[in-house]
N, C-alpha and C positions, 0 to 999 in steps of 0.2 A: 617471523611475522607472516601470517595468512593474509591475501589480499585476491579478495574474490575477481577473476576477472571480467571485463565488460565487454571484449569486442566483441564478443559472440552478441549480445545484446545491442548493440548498434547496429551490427547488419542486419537485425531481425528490425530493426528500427527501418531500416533503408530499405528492405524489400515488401513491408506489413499493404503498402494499397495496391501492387501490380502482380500478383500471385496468383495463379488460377489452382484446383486440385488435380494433384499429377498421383495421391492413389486412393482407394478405398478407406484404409483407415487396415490398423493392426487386426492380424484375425483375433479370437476370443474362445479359444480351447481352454480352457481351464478347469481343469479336473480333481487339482491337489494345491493344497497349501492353503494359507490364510492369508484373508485380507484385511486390516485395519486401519481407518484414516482418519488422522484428525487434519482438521483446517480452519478456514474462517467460514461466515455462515453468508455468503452475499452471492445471487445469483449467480456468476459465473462458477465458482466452483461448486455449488449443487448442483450444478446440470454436470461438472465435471466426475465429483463423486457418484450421482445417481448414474450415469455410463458408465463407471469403472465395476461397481457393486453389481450391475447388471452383466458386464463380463465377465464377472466372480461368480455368478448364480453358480457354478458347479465349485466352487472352492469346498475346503472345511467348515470357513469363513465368510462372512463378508460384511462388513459394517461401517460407520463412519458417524463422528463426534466433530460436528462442523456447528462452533461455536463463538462470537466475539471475543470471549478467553483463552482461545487458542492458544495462546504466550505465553500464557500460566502455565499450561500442562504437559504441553508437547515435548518438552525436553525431560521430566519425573514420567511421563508415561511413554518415554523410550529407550531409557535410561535402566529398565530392568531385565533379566535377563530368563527366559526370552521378555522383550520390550512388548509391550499392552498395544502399542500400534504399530504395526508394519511400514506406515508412511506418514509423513510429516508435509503438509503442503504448505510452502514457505515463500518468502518475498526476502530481496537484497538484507535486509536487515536481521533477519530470524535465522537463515540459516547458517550466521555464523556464530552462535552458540551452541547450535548443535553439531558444528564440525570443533569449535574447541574441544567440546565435553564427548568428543569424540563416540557417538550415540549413532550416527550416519555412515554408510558404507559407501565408497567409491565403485561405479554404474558402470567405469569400463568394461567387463564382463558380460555383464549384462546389454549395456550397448551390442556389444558384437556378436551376441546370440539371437536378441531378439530387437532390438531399436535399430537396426540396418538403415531404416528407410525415414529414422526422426534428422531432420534436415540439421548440419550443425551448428546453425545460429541460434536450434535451442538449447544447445548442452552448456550448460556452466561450469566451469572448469576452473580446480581450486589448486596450484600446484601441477598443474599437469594433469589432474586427474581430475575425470566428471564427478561432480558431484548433488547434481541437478539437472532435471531438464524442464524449461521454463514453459509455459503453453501461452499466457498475458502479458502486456503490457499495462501499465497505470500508472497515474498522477492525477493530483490533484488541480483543480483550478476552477477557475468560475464558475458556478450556476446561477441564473436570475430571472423573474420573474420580468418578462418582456411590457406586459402589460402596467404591472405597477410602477416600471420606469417611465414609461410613457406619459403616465398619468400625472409624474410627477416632475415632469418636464426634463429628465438626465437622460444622457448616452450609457451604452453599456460601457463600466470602467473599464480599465485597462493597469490601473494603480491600487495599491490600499488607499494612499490619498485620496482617490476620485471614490471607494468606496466610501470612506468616513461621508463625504461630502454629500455624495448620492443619500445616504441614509438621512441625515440631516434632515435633507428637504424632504425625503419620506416621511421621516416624523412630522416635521413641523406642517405637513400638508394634512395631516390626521390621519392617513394611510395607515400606516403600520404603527405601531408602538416601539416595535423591538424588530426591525428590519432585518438584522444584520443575524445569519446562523455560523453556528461552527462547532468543528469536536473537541470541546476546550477539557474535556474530561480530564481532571487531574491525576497525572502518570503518563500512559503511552502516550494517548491524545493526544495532551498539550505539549508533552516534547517534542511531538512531530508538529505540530502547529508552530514551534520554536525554530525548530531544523531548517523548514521550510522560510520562515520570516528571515532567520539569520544568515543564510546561503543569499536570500534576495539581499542584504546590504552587502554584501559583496565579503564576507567574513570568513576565515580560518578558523576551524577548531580548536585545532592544536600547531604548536610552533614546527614549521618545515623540521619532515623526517624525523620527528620525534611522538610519544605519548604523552607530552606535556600542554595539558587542556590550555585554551587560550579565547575566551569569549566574555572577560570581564573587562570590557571594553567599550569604544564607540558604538562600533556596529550592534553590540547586545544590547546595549541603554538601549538603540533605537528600535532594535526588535521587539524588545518587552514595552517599550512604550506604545507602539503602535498596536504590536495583542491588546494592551490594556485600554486603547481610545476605542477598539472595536466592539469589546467589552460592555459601553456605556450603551452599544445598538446593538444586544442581544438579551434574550431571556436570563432572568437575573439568575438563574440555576444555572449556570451556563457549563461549574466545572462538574457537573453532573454529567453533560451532554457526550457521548459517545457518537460514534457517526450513525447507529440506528436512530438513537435520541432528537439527531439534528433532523433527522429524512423524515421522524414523524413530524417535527413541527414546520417545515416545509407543507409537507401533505395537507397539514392543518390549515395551508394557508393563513400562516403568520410569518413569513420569512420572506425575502424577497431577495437578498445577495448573501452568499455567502461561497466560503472555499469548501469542495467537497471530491472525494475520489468518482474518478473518471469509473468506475466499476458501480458506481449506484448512479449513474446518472439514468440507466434503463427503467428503475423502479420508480423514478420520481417521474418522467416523462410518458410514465403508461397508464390506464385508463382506473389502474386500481389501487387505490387507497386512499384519494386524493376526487374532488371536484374537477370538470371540464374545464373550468377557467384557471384553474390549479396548474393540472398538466399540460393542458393546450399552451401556456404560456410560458411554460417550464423550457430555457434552453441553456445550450453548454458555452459559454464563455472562454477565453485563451488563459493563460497561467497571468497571474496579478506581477507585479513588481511591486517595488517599497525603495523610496528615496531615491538616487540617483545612478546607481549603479549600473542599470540597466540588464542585471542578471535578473531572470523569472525567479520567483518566491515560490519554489513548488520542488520538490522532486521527484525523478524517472526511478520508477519502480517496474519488478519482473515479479512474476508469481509463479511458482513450480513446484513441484515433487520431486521428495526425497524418497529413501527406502532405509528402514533401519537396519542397525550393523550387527544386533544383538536377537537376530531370527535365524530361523533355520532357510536354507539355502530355496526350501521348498515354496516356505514364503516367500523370501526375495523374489524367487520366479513371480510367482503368482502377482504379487503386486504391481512388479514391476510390467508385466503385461497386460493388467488390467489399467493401469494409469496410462501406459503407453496408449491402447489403444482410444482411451477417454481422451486422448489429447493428440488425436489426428484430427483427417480431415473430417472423418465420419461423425464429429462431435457437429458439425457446421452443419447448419438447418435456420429456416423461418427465426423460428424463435430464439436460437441461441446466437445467431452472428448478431444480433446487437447488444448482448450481453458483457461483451469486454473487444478491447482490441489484442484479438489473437494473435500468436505467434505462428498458428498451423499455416500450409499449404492453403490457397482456398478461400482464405478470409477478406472480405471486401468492406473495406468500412461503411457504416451507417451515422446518421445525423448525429446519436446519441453521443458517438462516439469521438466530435471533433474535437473535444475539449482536451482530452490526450495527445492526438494527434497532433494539435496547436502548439503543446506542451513540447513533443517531440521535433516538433519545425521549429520553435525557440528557442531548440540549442541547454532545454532543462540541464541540471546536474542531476545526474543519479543519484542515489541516497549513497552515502559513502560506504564501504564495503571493507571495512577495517576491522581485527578483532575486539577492538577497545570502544567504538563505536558505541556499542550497546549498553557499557558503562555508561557513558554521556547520558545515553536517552534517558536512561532510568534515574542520574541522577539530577535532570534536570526535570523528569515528571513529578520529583518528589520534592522538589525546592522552587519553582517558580510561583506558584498558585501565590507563595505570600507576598510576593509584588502586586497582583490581578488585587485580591484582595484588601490591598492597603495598609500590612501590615511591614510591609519592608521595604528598604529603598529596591531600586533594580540593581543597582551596584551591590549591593547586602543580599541581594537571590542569587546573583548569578557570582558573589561569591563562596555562597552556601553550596550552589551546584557545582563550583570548580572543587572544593574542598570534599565531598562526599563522591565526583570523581576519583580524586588524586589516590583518598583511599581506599575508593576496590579496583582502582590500579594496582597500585605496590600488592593490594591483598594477593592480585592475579598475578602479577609480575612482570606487569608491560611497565613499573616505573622502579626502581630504586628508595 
């Protein structure tokens, strides 16, 4: 069993606000090899990719496929030989399908020729062996409309309960309609919308030390019940809604609470795309709970770069020095330190940014980091919508999602 480790990522937790830059950033010689990057498309890693592609200008190569279906592809376009992308920019969850399906190459080498100087609370280490190196932190948690709370006489919550409740009075004050935002998109979205609800009732996956799913239960009824009250306070499209989906209707000034990644919180909070009273009011909230537990409903996320296994050496190089130096101090500037909470040297947090950091002072759970994991998500992306909808009980969803777990379990072989 692979089981990605995290202390590296907790120190990087413990040192993220008192850090000053101790270098320049990686040089950028690059003369040979090819670069390719696929990733997500959300300001931190375009400013990450556009400095990497910029110290490729002398490559063979240099390009980058930074798209919200990055999941889709990243693993068929690394998977060939040579692989169509050089690098894979990944988070706790993604990269362990690409080290099952063994597409990913282990950085020690690489580390010790040219990453000397990447501090090592960002190397991610799978076995012993790097197999990432992270540059962000992120989670999800509050954003709200300051103003429309006000208006309608609530505190910023602290609960899904106090959000239902909030919303409530939002509607019934003729404010809003549809208060409540989220990435309820059916598949990744909403599994992660799940993950996150079922960690806050205080919930097990699977039964200690084993691959045997285990969320058809108390804690699940309550998690799918509370998605589903949230549900009645948001746009009836809702399993459409992707996280760009949610940010434009935010922007649109229709939305006033909802759960959103700490990495879009700079795009909703700036002066473009969205009215003054929009963004001026636009702030970062701490991580939600649900019911009594008193665990936050959210999880700590890393986001980092890989290199693929299925290139030639010249690439590795090249990649791996062009990411490298995308993901020093020299990436931190004006406009990119409030784009994510970084892992670099240098990084000083900003307002945008306290919603993670909140996240990180309340003791979040990381996304779990198992190989089987990702079984779960997908098959709870494709069986819960019919609880949301009203076509099944939640007990009959979240036995539909244990059951199309179990078999691409056995199919992989984490079950019997």
């Amino acid at each position: 069993m692979k089981i990605i480790k995290t202390a590296t990522l907790g120190t990087a937790f413990a040192v993220l606000a008192g850090t000053t830059v101790l270098a320049d950033g990686h040089a950028c010689a690059i003369t040979d090899g090819r670069v390719s990057i696929v990733g997500n498309e959300f300001a931190a890693i375009q400013s990450v990719a556009t400095s990497a592609l910029e110290c490729a200008a002398g490559a063979s190569e240099a390009k980058s496929n930074l798209t919200a279906d990055h999941q889709k592809i990243n693993l068929a376009g690394m998977s060939g030989n040579p692989a169509e992308y050089t690098s894979a920019i990944v988070a706790n969850s993604s990269i362990v399908a690409l080290i099952n399906e063994d597409v990913v190459r282990p950085l020690d080498d690489l580390v010790a020729k040219y990453g000397q100087d990447i501090p090592a609370r960002q190397l991610i280490t799978v076995d012993g062996k790097v197999m990432a190196v992270a540059f962000m932190a992120n989670a999800q948690h509050l954003v709200y409309r300051a103003d429309v709370l006000e208006k309608a006489g609530v505190a910023v919550p602290t609960s899904y309960e106090e959000v239902l409740a909030a919303a409530e009075k939002i509607r019934a004050a003729g404010i809003m309609e549809n208060p409540v935002g989220g990435a309820y998109k059916a598949g990744w979205n909403l599994a992660q919308e799940f993950t996150n609800m079922y960690i806050g009732t205080g919930g097990e996956f699977f039964k200690a030390g084993t691959a045997e799913v285990s969320i058809n239960n108390a804690q699940g009824v309550l998690a799918l019940e509370t998605m589903k009250a949230l549900t009645a306070y948001m746009n009836p499209d809702y399993l459409t809604h992707d996280s760009n989906a949610t940010n434009a209707e935010w922007e649109a000034g229709n939305v006033a609470l909802m759960n959103m990644w700490g990495s879009r919180a700079g795009n909703l909070m700036d002066a473009e795309g969205s009215e003054e009273m929009v963004y001026s009011n636009t702030k970062p909230g701490g991580p939600l709970t649900v019911g009594d537990s008193g665990t936050p409903a959210t999880t700590l996320w890393w986001d980092g770069w890989t290199v693929a296994k299925n290139i030639s050496d010249a690439d590795a190089a090249a990649t791996f020095q062009a990411l490298a130096h995308a993901t020093s101090p020299s990436l931190l500037n004006d406009k990119t330190m409030s784009e994510a909470v970084w892992l670099m040297e240098g990084y000083t947090p900003e307002a945008v940014n306290e919603g993670v950091l909140a996240s990180v002072q309340a003791g979040s759970t990381p996304y779990p980091m198992i190989p089987f994991q990702g079984l779960l998500h997908t098959a709870l992306g494709d069986n819960i919508a019919d609880f949301l909808k009203g076509t099944e009980s939640a007990e009959q969803a979240l036995a539909d999602a244990e059951a199309a777990y179990t078999a691409a379990a056995k199919e992989k072989g984490f079950l019997k």
